[in-house]
C-alpha positions as a printed NumPy array, in Angstrom:
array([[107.985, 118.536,  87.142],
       [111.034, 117.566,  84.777],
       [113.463, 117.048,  87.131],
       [114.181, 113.137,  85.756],
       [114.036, 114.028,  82.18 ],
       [117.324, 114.524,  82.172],
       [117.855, 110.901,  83.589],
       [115.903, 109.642,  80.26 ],
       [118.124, 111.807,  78.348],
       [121.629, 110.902,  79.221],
       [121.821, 107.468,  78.111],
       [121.548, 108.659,  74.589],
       [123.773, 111.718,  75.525],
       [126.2  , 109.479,  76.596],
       [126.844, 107.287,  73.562],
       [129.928, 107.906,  71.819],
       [130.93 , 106.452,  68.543],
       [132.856, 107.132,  65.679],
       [130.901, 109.093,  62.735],
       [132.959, 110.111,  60.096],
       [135.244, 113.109,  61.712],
       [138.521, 113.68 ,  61.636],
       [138.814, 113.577,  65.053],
       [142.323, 112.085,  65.297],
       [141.288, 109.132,  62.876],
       [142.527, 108.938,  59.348],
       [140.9  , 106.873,  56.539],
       [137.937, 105.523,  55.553],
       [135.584, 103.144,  58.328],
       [136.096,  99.136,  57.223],
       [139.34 , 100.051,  54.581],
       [141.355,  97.565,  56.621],
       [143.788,  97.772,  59.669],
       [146.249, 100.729,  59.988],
       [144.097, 102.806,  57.781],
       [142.32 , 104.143,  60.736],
       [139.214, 101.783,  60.532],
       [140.977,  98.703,  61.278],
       [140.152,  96.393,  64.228],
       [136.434,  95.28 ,  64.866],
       [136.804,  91.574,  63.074],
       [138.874,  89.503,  60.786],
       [136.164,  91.297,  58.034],
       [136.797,  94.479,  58.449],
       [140.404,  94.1  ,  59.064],
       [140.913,  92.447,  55.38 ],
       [139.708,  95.605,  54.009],
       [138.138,  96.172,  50.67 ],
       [134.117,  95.879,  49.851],
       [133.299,  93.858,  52.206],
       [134.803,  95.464,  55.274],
       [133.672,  98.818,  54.094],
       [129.957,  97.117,  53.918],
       [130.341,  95.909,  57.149],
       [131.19 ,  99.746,  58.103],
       [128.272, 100.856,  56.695],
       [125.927,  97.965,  58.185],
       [127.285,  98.921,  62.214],
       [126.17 , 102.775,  61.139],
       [123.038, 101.463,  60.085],
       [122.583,  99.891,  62.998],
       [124.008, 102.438,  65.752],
       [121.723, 105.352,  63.333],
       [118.461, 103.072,  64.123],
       [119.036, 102.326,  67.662],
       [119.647, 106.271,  68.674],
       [116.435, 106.794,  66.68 ],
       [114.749, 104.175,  68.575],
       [116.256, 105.637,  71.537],
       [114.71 , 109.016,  70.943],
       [111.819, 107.652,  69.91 ],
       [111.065, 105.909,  73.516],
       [112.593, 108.911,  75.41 ],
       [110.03 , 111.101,  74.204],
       [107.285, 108.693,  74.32 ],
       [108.474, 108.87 ,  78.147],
       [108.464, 112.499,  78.374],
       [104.994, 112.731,  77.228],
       [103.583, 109.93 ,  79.632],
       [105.46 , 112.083,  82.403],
       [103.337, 115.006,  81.275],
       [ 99.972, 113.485,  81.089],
       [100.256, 111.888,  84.909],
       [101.72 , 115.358,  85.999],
       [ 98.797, 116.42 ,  84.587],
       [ 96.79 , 114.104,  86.049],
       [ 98.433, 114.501,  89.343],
       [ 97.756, 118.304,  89.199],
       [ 94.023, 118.468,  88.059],
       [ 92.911, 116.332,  91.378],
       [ 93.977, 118.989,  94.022]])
């Protein structure tokens, strides 16, 4: 019966991207290059308010598309559901 949720599930599973940990990085997301959040545009690499802004805006972004991305998952879980359901009440 939920055999392919785990199909819907690993595209989200799968999406790896830096959040804050110290995991090898050093430094502070959009504080300029060789601070460990360099690279990712001329922005960001200059550092200061507006590269840290510009940090914060991409987390925005990446924290409301994995919502989203939840969001639909589910909303495809349950639609699985109610046509296994279906499927199962006409035998």
């Amino acid at each position: 019966m939920f055999k392919n949720v785990a199909k819907l599930i690993r595209p989200a599973a799968i999406q790896v991207r830096y959040t804050g940990g110290t995991g090898g990085q050093t430094g502070v997301p959009g504080a300029g290059v060789g601070k460990g959040g360099g690279g990712g545009g001329s922005i960001r690499e200059a550092g200061g308010a507006f590269g840290k802004m510009e940090a914060a805006r991409e987390e925005e972004y990446f924290y409301k598309k994995q919502k989203e991305q939840i969001h639909d998952i589910k909303e495809e879980i349950d639609h699985r559901k109610e046509e296994e359901e279906k499927k199962g009440g006409n035998k």
